[in-house]
C-alpha positions, 0 to 999 in steps of 0.5 A: 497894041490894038486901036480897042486895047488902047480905048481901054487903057485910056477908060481905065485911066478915065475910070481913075479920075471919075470913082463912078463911070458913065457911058456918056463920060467915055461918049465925051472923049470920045471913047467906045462904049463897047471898051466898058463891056469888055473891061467888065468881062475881063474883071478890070472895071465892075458895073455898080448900077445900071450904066454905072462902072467903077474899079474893082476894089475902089474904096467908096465913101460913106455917100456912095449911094447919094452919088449913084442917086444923083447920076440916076435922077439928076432933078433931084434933091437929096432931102430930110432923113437923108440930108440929116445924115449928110449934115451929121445931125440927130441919131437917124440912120435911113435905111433908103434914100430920102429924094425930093423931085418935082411935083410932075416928074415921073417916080425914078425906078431904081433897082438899088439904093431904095428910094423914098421919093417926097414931091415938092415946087416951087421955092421949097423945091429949089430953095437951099441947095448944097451941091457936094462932090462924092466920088467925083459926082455932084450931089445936091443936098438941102442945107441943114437949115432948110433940111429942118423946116423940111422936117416939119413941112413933111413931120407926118411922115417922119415923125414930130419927134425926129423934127424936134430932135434935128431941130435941138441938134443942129442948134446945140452944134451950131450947124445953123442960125436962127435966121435961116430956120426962120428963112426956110421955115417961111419957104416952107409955111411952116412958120407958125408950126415952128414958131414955139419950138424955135422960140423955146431953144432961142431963149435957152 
């Protein structure tokens, strides 16, 4: 066996322990990347984003596309209609990523998933961070709390009514406390927006 069929092999077996491949994952155990142009060619790995590899017929999780996401912005946060859906919270089904990123970093340009990319600093930006393995990859994603003052922090552009029914839903199924919605309500200055609505499911 050649010295390049033996590199495949062990990406093949790299490509088994990581569901979605980059070049710098190879450049780590000190592989070639040229082995990945080749599997691609000879049908072994498939390219399922720009310098992103995988097996052919692997199954994918639900998330795939927050993984792909996380590896292409690594800054950002997986935020709001997204988060929601992450947290099985409401009834929205994003038909694009939803992506916080700091104020002054340049939009990603993706070609797939699509993404909605909201600006955020300080606390709100850095605040109430879940980081989740999909496939193999971390992926960080607001916690569910946080996710909901977000909602309102930003309910001009999703909708009052899609904050109120997060809000309701993540109450009734106790995903989370009155404490934290008053927490992250105040990283976000949206204490007072939140205030009569939180006042009225703490009372029911």
């Amino acid at each position: 066996m050649s010295h390049l069929q033996t590199s495949e092999q062990a990406v093949l077996q790299l490509a088994r322990k990581h569901p979605l491949l980059r070049a710098r994952d190879l450049a780590r155990e000190g592989l070639p990347t040229i082995a990945l142009t080749r599997l691609v060619s000879a049908g072994k790995l498939e390219r399922v984003g720009r310098g992103i590899y995988s097996l052919p017929n692997q199954a994918v999780s639900e998330n795939r596309s927050l993984a792909e996401v996380a590896i292409r912005v690594p800054r950002g946060v997986i935020c709001l209609v997204s988060a929601l859906r992450v947290h099985d919270i409401g009834t929205q089904a994003p038909h694009e990523i939803w992506l916080a990123i700091p104020h002054r970093m340049l939009s990603p340009r993706l070609d797939k998933p699509a993404l909605r990319v909201i600006r955020m600093s300080g606390p709100s930006l850095t605040e109430g961070i879940d980081r989740l393995k999909v496939d193999g990859v971390e992926v960080s994603v607001f916690n569910a709390a946080k996710t909901i003052a977000d909602c309102f922090k930003f309910r001009n552009k999703i909708g009052l009514d899609v904050a109120l029914e997060a809000l309701r839903d993540g109450w009734q199924r106790r995903k989370v406390t009155m404490d934290d919605l008053w927490r992250y309500a105040a990283v976000d200055r949206v204490a007072n927006v939140m205030r009569p609505y939180l006042e009225t499911i703490a009372a029911s």
